[in-house]
matplotlib code that plots the C-alpha trace (Angstrom):
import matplotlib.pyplot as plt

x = [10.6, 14.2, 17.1, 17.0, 20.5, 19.7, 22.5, 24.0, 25.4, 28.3, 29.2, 32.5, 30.8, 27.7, 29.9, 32.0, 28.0, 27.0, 30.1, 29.5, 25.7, 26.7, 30.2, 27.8, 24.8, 22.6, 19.5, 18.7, 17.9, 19.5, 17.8, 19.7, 17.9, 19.0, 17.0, 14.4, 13.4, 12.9, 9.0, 8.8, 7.1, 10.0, 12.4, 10.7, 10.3, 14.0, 15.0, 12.3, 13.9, 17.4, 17.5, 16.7, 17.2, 21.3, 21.4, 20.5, 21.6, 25.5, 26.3, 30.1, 29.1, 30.4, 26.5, 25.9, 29.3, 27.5, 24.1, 23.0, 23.5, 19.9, 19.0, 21.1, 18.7, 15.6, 12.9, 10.3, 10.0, 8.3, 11.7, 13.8, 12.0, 11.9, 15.8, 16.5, 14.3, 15.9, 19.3, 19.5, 23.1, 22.7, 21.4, 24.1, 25.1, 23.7, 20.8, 20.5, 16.9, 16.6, 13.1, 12.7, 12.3, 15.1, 17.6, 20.8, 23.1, 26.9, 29.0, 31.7, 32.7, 32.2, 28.7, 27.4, 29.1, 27.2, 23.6, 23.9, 25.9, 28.3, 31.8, 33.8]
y = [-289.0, -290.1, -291.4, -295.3, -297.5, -301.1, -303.5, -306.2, -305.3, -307.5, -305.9, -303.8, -301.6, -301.0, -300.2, -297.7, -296.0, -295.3, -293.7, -291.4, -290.5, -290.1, -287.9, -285.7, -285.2, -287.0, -288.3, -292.1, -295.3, -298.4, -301.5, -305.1, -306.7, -310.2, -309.6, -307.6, -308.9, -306.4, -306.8, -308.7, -305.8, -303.4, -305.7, -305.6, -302.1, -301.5, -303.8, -301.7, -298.0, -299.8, -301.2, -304.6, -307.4, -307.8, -304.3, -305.2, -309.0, -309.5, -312.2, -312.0, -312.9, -316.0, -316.5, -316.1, -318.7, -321.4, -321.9, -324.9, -323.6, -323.9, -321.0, -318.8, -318.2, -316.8, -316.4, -314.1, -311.6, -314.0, -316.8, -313.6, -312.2, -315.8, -316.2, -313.4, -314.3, -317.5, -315.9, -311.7, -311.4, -312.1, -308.4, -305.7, -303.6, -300.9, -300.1, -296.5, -295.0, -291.0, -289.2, -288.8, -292.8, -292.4, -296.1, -296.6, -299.7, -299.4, -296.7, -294.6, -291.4, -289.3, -290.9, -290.1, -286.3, -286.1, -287.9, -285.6, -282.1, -282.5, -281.2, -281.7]
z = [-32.0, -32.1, -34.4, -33.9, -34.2, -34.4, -34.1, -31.9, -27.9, -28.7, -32.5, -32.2, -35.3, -33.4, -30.2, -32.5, -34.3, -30.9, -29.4, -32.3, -31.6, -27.7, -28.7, -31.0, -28.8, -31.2, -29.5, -29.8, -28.9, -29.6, -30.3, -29.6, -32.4, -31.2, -28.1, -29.7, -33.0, -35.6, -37.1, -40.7, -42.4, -41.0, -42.6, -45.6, -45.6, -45.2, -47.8, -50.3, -48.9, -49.1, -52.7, -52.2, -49.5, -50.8, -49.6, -46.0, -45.8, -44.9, -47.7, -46.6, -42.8, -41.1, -40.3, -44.1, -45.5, -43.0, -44.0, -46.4, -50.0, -50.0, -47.3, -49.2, -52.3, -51.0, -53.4, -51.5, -48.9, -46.3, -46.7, -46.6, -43.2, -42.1, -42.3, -40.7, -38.0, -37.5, -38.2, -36.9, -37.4, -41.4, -41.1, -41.8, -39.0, -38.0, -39.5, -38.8, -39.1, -38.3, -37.1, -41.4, -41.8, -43.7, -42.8, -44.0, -42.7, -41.8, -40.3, -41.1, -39.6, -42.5, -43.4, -40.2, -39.6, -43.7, -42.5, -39.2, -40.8, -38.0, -38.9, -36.1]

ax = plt.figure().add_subplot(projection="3d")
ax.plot(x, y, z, "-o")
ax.set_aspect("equal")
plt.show()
């Protein structure tokens, strides 16, 4: 099994998460979830391990500022998984899962040399 970064080809922040993996010999795979839609019940498992679907939806996204006020106030899992199907970039970038399950979202330098104990 391998660590898993999920993003978008195009996102600068992705581009910068997997420099990092490849410049510390961390094994993974990276998943262009625009191309490859992420499963509903791996969304919603996320959003449980995560803290809740405003932990893994990007509410100060341009995608997010330009849907109908009445997109933005999903009441369920099945509208939230729907929305991002229709919409993949509302998801934040990357989602980071390692061989543990464990997913976090985002990237900073010093988050991933912490989740990897590199030090360099």
């Amino acid at each position: 099994m391998t660590t898993t970064l999920y993003g978008l080809e195009a996102c600068d922040t992705c581009r910068k998460a997997r420099n990092w993996l490849k410049r510390f010999e961390v094994d993974h795979a990276f998943v262009d979830y625009r191309a490859n839609r992420v499963p509903a019940e791996t969304l919603k498992a996320w959003a449980a391990q995560l803290g809740g679907w405003d932990k893994l939806v990007n509410r100060a996204s341009t995608t997010w500022r330009q849907l109908p006020e009445a997109r933005k106030a999903p009441a369920s899992d099945p509208e939230w998984t729907l929305l991002i199907k229709e919409h993949p970039a509302l998801v934040k970038r990357p989602v980071l899962v390692t061989d543990d399950g464990t997913v976090s979202v985002g990237f900073t330098d010093n988050a991933y040399k912490l989740r990897f104990g590199k030090s360099k």
